[in-house]
C-alpha positions as CSV (number, residue, x, y, z in Angstrom):
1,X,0.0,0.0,0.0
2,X,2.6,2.8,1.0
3,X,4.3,1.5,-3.1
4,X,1.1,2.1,-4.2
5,X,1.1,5.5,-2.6
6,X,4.4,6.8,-3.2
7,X,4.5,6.2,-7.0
8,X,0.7,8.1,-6.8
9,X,2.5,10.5,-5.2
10,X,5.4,11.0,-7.3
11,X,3.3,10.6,-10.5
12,X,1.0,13.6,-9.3
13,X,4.1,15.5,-8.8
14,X,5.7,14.9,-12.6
15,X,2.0,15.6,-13.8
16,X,2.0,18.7,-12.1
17,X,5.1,20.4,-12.8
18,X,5.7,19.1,-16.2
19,X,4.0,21.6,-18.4
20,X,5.6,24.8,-15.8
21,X,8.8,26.4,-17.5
22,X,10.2,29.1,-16.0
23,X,13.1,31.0,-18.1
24,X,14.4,35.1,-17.6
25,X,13.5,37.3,-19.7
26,X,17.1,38.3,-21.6
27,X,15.7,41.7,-22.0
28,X,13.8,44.4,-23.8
29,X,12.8,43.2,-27.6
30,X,11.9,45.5,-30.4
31,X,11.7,45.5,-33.8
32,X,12.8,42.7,-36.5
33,X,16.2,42.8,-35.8
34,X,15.7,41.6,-32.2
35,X,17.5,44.5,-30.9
36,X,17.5,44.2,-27.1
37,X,18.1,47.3,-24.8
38,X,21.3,48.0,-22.9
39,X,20.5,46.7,-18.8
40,X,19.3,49.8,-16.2
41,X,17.7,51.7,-19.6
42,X,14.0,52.6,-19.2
43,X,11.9,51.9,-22.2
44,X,9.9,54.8,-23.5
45,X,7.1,54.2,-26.2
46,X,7.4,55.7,-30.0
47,X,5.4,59.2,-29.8
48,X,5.2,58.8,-33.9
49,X,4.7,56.1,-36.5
50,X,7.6,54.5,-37.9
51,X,9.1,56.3,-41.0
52,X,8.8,53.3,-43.1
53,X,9.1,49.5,-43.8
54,X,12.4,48.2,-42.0
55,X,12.7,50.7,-38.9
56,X,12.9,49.5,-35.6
57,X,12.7,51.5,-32.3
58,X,16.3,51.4,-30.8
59,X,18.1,52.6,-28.1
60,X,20.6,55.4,-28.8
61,X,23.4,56.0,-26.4
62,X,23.1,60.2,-26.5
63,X,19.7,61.1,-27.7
64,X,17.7,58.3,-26.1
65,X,14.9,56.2,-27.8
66,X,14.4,56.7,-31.6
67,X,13.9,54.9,-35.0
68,X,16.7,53.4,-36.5
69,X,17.1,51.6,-39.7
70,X,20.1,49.1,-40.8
71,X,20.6,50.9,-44.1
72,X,19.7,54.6,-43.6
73,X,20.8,55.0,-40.2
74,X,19.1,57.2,-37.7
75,X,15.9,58.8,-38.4
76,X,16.1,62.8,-38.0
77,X,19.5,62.9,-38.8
78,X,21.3,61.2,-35.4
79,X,25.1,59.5,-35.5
């Protein structure tokens, strides 16, 4: 009986735990690029639309949040 028991007891514990994966979240995730922000930055929300097809919202060191696309750069003009 206490066999019958403990594998009851251990199956209901597998059962129950075996669908629950926990994992940290690496960080902030914008755009298509996967672009992650730099640790201790705050993430502010775009005031405008995206310029275009291929911008993502990055993270720029000196002027802060802003649109960034791989082959144009910065949008209004940021290096």
């Amino acid at each position: 009986m206490k066999k019958l028991l403990l594998a009851l007891a251990s199956a209901a514990a597998v059962v129950a735990t075996s669908g629950c994966i926990v994992a940290p979240v690496p960080g902030y995730r914008y755009g298509a690029d996967g672009y992650y922000a730099p640790a201790g930055v705050v993430y502010v929300a775009p005031t405008y639309a995206a310029p275009g097809p291929g911008w993502g919202w990055r993270y720029h060191a000196q002027f802060g949040w802003g649109w960034y696309h791989p082959q144009y750069g910065w949008h209004r003009g940021w290096h």
